[in-house]
C-alpha positions as CSV (number, residue, x, y, z in Angstrom):
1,X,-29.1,29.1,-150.4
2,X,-30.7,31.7,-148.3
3,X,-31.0,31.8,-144.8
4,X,-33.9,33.5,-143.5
5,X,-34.8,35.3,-139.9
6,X,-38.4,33.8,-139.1
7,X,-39.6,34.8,-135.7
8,X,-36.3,35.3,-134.3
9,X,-35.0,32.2,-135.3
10,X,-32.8,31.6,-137.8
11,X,-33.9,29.1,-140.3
12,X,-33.1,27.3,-143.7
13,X,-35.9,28.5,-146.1
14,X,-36.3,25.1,-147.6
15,X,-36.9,23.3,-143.9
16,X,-39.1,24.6,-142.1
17,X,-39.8,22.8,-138.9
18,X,-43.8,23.3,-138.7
19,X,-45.8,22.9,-142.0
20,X,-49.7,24.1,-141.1
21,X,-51.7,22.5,-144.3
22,X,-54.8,24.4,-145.0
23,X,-57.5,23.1,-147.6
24,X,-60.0,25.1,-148.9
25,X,-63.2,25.2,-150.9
26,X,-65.7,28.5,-150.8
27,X,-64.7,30.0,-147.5
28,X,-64.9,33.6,-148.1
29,X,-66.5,34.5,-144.9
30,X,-64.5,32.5,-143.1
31,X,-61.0,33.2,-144.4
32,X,-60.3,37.0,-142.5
33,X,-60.9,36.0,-139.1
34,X,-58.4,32.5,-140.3
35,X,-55.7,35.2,-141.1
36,X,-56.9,36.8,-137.8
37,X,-56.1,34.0,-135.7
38,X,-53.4,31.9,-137.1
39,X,-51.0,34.3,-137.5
40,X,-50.4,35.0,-134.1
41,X,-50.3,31.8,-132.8
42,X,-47.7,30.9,-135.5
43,X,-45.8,33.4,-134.4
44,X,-45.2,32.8,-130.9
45,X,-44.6,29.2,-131.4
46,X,-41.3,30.7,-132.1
47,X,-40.0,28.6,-134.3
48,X,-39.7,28.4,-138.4
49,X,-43.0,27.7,-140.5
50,X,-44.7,27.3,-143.5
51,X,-48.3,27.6,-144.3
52,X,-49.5,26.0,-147.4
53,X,-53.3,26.8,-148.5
54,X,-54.6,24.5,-150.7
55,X,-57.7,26.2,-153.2
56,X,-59.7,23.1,-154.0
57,X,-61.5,25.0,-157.0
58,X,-63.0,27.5,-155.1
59,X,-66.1,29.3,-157.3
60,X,-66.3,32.3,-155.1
61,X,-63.4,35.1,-153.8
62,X,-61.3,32.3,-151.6
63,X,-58.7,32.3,-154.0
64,X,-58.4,35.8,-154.5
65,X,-58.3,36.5,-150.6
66,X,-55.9,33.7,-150.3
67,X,-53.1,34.5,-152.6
68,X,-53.7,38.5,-151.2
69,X,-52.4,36.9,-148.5
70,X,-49.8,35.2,-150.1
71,X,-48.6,38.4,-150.9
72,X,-48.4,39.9,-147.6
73,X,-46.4,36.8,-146.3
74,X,-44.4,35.6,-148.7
75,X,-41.6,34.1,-146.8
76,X,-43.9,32.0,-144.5
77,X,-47.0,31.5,-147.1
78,X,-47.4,29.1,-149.6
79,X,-50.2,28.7,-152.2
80,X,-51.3,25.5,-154.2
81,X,-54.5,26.3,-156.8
82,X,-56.3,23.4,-157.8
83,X,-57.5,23.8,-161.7
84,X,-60.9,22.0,-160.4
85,X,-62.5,20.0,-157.0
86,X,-61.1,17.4,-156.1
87,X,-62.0,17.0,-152.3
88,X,-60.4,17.9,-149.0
89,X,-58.3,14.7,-148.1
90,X,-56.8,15.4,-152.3
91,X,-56.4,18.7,-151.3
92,X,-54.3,17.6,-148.2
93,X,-52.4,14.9,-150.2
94,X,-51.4,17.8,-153.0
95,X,-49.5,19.8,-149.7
96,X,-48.2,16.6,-148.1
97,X,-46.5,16.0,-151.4
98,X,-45.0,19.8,-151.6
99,X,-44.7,20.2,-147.7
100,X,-40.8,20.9,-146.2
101,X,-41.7,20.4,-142.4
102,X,-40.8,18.3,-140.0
103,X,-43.9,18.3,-138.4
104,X,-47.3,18.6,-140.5
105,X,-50.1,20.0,-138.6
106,X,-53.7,19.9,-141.2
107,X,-56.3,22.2,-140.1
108,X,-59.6,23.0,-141.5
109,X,-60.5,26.8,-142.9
110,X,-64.1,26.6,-141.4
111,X,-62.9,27.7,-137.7
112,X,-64.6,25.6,-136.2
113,X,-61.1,24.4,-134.9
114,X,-59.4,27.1,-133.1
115,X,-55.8,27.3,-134.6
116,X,-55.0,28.6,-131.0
117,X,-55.4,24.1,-130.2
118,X,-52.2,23.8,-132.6
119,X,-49.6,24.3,-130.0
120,X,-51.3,21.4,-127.9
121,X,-50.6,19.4,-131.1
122,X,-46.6,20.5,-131.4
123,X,-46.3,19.7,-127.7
124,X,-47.1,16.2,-128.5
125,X,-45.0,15.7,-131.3
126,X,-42.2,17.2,-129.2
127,X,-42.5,14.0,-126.8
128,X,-41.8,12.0,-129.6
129,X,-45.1,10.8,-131.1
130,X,-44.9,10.5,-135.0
131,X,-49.1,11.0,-135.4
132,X,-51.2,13.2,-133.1
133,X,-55.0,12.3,-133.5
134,X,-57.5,14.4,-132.1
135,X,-61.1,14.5,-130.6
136,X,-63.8,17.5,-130.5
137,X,-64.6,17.8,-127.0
138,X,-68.1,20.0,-126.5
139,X,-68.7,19.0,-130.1
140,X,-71.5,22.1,-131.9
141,X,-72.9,20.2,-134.4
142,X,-76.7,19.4,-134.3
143,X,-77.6,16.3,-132.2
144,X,-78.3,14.4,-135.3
145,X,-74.5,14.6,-136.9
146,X,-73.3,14.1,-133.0
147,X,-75.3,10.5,-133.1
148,X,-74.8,9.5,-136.6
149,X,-71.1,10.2,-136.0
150,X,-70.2,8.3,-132.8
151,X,-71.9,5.2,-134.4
152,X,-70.2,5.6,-137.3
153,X,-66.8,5.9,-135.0
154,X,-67.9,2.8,-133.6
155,X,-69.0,0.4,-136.4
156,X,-65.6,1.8,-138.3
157,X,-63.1,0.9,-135.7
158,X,-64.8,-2.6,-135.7
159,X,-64.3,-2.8,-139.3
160,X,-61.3,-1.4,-139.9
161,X,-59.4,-2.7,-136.5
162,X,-57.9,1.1,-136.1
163,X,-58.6,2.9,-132.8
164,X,-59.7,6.8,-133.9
165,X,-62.2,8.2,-131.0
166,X,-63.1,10.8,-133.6
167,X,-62.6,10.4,-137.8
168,X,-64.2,13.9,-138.3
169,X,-61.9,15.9,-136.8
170,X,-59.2,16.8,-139.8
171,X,-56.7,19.1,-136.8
172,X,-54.3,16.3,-136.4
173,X,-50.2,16.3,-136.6
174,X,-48.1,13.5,-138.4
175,X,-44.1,13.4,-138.2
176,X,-42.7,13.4,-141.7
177,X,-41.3,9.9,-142.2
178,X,-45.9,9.4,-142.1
179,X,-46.6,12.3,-144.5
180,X,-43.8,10.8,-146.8
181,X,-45.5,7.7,-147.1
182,X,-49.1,8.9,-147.3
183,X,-47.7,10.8,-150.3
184,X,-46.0,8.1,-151.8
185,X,-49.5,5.5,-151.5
186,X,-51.0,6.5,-154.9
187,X,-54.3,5.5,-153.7
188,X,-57.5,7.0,-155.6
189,X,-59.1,6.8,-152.6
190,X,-58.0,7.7,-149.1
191,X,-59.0,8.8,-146.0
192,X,-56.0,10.7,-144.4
193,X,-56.3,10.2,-140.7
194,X,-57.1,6.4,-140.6
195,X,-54.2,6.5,-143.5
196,X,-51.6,8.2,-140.3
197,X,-53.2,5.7,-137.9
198,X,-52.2,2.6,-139.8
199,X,-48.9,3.8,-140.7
200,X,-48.2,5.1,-137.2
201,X,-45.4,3.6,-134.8
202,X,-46.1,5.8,-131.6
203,X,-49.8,7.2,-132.1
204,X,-51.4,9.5,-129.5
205,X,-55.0,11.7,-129.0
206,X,-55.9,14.7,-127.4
207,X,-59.1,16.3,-126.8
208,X,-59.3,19.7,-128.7
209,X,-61.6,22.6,-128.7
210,X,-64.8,23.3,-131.0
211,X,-66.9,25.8,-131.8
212,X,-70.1,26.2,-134.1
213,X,-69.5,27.2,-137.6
214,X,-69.6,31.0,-137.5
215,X,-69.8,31.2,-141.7
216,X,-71.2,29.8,-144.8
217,X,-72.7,25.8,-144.2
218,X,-70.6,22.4,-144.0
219,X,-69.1,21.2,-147.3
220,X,-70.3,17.7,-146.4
221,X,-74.0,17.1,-147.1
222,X,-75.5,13.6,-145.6
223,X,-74.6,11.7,-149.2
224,X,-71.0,13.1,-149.6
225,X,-70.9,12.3,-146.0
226,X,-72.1,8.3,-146.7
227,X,-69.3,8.5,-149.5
228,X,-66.7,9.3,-147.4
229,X,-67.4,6.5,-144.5
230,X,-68.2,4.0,-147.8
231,X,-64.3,4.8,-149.2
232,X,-63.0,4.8,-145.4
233,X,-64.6,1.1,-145.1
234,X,-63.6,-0.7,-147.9
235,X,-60.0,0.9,-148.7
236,X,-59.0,-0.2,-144.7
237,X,-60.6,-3.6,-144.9
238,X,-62.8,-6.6,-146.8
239,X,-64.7,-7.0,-143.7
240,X,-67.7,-6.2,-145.6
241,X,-67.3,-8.8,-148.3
242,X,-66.6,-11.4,-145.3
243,X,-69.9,-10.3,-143.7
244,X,-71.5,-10.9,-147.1
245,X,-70.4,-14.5,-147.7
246,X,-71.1,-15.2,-144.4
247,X,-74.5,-14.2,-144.7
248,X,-74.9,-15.7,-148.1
249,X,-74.0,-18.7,-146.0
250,X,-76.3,-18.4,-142.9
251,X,-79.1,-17.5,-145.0
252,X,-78.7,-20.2,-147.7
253,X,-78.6,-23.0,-145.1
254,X,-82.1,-21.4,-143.0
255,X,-83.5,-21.3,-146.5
256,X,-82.6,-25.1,-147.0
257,X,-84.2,-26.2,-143.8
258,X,-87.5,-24.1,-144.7
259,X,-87.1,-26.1,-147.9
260,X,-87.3,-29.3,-146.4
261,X,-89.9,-28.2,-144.2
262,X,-92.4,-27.5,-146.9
263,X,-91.7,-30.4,-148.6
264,X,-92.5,-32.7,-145.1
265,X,-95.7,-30.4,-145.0
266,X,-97.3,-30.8,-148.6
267,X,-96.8,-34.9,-147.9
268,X,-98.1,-34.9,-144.4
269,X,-100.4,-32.1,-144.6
270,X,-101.2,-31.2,-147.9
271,X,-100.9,-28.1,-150.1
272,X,-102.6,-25.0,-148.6
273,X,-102.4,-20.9,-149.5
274,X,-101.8,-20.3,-145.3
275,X,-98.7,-18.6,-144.6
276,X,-98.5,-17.3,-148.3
277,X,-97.6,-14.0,-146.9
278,X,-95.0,-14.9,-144.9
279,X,-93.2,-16.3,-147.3
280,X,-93.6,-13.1,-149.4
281,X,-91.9,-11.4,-146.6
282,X,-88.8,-14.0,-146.5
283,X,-89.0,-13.2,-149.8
284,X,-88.8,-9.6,-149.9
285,X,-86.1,-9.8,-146.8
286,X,-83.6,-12.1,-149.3
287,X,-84.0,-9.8,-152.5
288,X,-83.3,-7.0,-150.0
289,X,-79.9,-8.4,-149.0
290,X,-78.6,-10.0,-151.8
291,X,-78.8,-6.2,-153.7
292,X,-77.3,-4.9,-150.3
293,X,-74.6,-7.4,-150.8
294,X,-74.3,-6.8,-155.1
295,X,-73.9,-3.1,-153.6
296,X,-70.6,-3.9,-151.1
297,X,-69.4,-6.1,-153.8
298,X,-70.4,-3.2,-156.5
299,X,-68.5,-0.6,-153.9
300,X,-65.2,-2.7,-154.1
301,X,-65.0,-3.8,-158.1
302,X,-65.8,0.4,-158.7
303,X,-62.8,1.4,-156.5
304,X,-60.2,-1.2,-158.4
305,X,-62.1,0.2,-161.6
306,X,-61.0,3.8,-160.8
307,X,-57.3,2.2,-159.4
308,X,-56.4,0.9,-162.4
309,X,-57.4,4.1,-164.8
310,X,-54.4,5.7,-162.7
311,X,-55.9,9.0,-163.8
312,X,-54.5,11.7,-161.7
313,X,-55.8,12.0,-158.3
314,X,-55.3,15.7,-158.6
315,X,-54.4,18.8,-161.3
316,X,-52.3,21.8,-159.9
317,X,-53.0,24.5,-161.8
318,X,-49.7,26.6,-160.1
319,X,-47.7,26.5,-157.0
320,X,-47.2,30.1,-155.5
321,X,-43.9,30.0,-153.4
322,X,-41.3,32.5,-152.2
323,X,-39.0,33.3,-155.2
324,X,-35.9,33.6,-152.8
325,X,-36.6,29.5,-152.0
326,X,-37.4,28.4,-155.5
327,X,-33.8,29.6,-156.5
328,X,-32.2,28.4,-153.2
């Protein structure tokens, strides 16, 4: 087995004590002033790590500038290539099932994170808590995504019964003993911090730094975006369906007192077209919930249908890895 000098500090190859997981998906611009940035501040944290990049079927030159790096850094650099997309939080799950840290730090390759906010993270995790959430503080996005998200935050939390300040944030720390069993869920569909928040036995959050996106555009348009908080819902709760048959309920006992109403009418008043109208609008307002409710109920049967395929939830095409640690 070797023993290798990283930092200073001698360390076994296969256990590293910081693994930094790294997705990424079409962040040529980006990806220099990453190098840039992390590596000093993974050096002086003076102690062993690993940093596994995950290309999540890049189409432009990510890959390329990615496993250049690779190169350069073998002994501290490990590369995981995707043979197609499969999304950020599979991205993260690939690494989480390769990682060899004790602490697991996931960053995002847009920057818009500083990786100079990771010690804050490790300090945490020092004091003994096993998931280290974070929140943006001075958040650049425009005001509309700043809006959308805190109510979002809000109706989650009350749906899912989890307290995250901040789901969009993905620079967040988890022990091992959490990545292990976020591995090991073989869920199609997951959302990785509320995933570390449920598991989690001494949970904290910190505020952490932001900046605008100096490259390329967010990989999460408004749909993908609607997606995301759909799977987040209905994999952390059946809130939703309750809220459904409870409306079903609500609404089908108003509709039999409007029944009986009409019926009192025509004999004591006779038939008449007044208020014809208004009961086109009822109308309208129950066809427009009961497809809102086949939708939830729709959302829910689709995600058992894709549970029980048990298709992979991702394809590696190769691991790249130090040679000296493969044979250790």
């Amino acid at each position: 087995m070797s023993i290798k000098a990283i930092n200073g500090t001698a360390s076994n190859g296969k256990n590293p004590l910081i693994s930094l997981v790294i997705p990424v998906y079409n962040e040529e611009d980006s990806l220099p002033s990453l190098f840039g940035e992390l590596w000093p501040v993974m050096e002086a944290l003076k102690r062993p790590f690993e940093i596994i990049f995950v290309n999540d079927g890049s189409k432009d030159s990510s890959f390329a500038l990615l496993y250049d790096f690779y190169l350069s850094h073998q002994q501290n650099v490990r590369l995981i290539d995707f043979n197609g997309n499969f999304g950020q939080h599979m991205a993260i799950m690939a690494a989480f099932s390769n990682v060899h840290g004790d602490y697991i730090i996931t960053l995002d390759a847009d920057l818009q994170n500083p990786p100079s906010e990771i010690p804050k993270l490790i300090a945490e995790m020092d004091k003994g808590h096993d998931v280290v959430g974070t929140k943006r503080a001075n958040r650049h996005d425009p005001i509309y995504r700043k809006v959308a998200s805190k109510i979002v935050n809000k109706v989650t939390n009350s749906i899912t019964g989890l307290k995250i300040n901040d789901y969009g944030c993905m620079l967040r720390g988890y022990s091992r003993r959490i990545v292990d069993i976020i591995a090991n869920t073989g869920e199609t569909t997951t959302f990785i911090p509320a995933l570390g928040q449920k598991y989690a036995v001494n949970p904290t959050e910190i505020e952490v730094a932001h900046r605008e996106r100096a490259h390329g555009t967010s990989k999460y348009s408004l749909f993908r975006l609607i997606r995301l908080n759909f799977d987040l819902m209905t994999s952390f709760s059946l809130s939703p369906l309750q809220w459904v048959t409870m409306s079903g309920m609500i609404i089908s006992f108003l509709s039999f007192i409007l029944v009986a109403y009409m019926f009192i009418r025509r004999f004591v008043i006779g038939s008449e077209a007044d208020g014809l109208f208004t009961l086109m609008t009822i109308q309208f307002f129950l066809t427009g919930i009961s497809i809102m409710s086949l939708g939830i109920i729709g959302e829910y049967i689709g995600r058992i249908y894709k549970q029980v395929q048990k298709r992979p939830r991702f394809v590696i095409k190769k691991i790249w890895e130090d040679q000296d640690e493969q044979q250790a």
